[in-house]
C-alpha positions as CSV (number, residue, x, y, z in Angstrom):
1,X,-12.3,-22.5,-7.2
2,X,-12.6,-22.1,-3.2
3,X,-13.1,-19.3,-1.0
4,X,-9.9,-19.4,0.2
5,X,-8.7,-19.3,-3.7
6,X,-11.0,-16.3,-4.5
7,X,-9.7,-14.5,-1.7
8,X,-5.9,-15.0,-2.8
9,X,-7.1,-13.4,-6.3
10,X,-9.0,-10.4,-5.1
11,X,-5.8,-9.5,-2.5
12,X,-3.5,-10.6,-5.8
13,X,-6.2,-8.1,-7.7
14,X,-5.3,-5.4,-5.1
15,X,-2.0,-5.5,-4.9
16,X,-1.4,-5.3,-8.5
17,X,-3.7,-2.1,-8.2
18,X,-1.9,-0.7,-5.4
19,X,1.5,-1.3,-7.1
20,X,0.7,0.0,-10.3
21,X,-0.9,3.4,-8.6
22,X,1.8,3.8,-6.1
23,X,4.6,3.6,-9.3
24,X,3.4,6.0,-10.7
25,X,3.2,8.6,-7.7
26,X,6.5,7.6,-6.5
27,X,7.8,8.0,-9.9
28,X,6.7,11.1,-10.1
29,X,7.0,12.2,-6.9
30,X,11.1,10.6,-7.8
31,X,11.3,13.3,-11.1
32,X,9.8,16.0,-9.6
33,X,10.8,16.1,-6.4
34,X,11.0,19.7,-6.0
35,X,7.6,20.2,-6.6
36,X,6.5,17.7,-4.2
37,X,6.9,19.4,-0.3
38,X,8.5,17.1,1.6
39,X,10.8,17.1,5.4
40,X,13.9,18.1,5.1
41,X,15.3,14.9,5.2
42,X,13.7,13.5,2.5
43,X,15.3,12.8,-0.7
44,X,14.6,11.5,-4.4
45,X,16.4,8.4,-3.8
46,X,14.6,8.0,-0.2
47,X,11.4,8.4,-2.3
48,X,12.5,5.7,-4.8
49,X,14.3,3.0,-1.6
50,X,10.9,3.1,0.5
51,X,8.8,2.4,-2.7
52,X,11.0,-0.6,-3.2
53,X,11.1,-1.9,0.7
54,X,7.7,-1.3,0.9
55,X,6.2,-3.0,-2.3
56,X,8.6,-6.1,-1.5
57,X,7.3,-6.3,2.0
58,X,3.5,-5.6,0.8
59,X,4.9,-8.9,-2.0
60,X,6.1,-10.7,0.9
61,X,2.2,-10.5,2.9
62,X,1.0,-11.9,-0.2
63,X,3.1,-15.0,0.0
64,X,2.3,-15.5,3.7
65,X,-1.4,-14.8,2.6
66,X,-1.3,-18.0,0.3
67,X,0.6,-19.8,2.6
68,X,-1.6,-19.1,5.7
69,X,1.1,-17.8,7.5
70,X,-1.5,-15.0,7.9
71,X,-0.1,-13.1,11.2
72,X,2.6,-12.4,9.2
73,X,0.7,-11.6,5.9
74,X,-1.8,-9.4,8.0
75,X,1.6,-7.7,9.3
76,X,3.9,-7.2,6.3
77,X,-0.1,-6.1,4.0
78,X,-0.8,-3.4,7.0
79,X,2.9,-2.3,6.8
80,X,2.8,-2.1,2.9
81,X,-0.7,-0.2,3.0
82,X,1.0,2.6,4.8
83,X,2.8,2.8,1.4
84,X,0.0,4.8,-0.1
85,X,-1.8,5.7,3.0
86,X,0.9,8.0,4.2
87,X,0.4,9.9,0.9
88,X,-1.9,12.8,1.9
89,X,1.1,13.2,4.5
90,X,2.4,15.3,1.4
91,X,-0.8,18.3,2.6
92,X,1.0,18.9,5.9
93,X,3.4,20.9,4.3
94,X,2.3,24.7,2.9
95,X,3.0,24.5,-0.3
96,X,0.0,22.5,-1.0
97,X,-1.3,25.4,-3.5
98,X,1.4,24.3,-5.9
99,X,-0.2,21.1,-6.3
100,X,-1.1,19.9,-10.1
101,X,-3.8,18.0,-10.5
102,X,-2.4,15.1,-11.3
103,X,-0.4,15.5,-8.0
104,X,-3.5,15.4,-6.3
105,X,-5.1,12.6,-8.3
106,X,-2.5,10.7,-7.6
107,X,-2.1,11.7,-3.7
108,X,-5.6,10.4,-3.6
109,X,-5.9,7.5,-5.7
110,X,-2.7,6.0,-4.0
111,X,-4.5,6.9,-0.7
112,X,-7.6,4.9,-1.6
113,X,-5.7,2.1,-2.7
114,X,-3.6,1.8,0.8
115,X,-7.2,1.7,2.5
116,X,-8.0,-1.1,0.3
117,X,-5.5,-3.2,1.4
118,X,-5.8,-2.1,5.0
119,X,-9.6,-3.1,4.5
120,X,-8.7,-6.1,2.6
121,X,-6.5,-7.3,6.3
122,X,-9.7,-5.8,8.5
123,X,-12.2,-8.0,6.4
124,X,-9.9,-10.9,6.9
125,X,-9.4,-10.7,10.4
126,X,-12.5,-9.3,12.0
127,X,-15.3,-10.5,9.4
128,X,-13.8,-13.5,7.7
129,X,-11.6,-14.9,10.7
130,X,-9.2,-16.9,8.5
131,X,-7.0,-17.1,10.9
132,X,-9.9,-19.1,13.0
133,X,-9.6,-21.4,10.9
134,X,-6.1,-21.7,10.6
135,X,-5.9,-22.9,14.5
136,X,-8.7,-25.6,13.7
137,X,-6.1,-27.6,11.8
């Protein structure tokens, strides 16, 4: 196995992570929407939409990852990290004491996972320079 390869299965490794966390909070977030503070805007079916744009775009930046099309990957995988990086977004509102803990847990562990693949696209660009290589073919 190469680098390259190794680095396709640990992004393939975070993604499934990230997808797996952020159904859940979405899903929840879906059911019990009116325990969940939100704008005034949002709605359960919003909630369920964006979790499907967003995980097919964060899909999509692993496909471009794997095919070196990685200015687009490093787009569409910073796009899709906002997908559970926006989730502490939910603490702006002042209902926050009517958080459970799993609505917390979850808030948090889909946080960390968005900065995972945020840092996943950092280490690629800045420390690994892929895309160096890429122009040296």
């Amino acid at each position: 196995m190469n680098t390259k390869q190794t680095h396709q299965i640990l992004l393939l490794i975070l993604l499934i992570i990230n997808i797996v966390i952020t159904a859940f909070h979405y899903t929840d977030n879906f059911i019990n929407f009116s325990n969940y503070p939100a704008p005034e805007w949002m709605t359960p079916q919003s909630v369920y939409q964006s979790w499907i744009i967003l995980t097919i775009i964060g899909i999509t930046g692993y496909i471009f990852y794997c095919k070196n099309n990685l200015w687009l990957a490093y787009t569409c995988l910073s796009i899709y990290s906002l997908t559970g990086m926006l989730s502490p977004g939910h603490y702006f509102f002042p209902e926050i004491e009517t958080f459970s803990v799993k609505m917390h847990t979850f808030i948090w562990l889909d946080f960390i996972a968005g900065i995972a693949i945020l840092s996943f696209v950092i280490w690629s660009i800045l420390f690994l320079k892929e895309w160096k290589q890429i122009l040296n073919q």
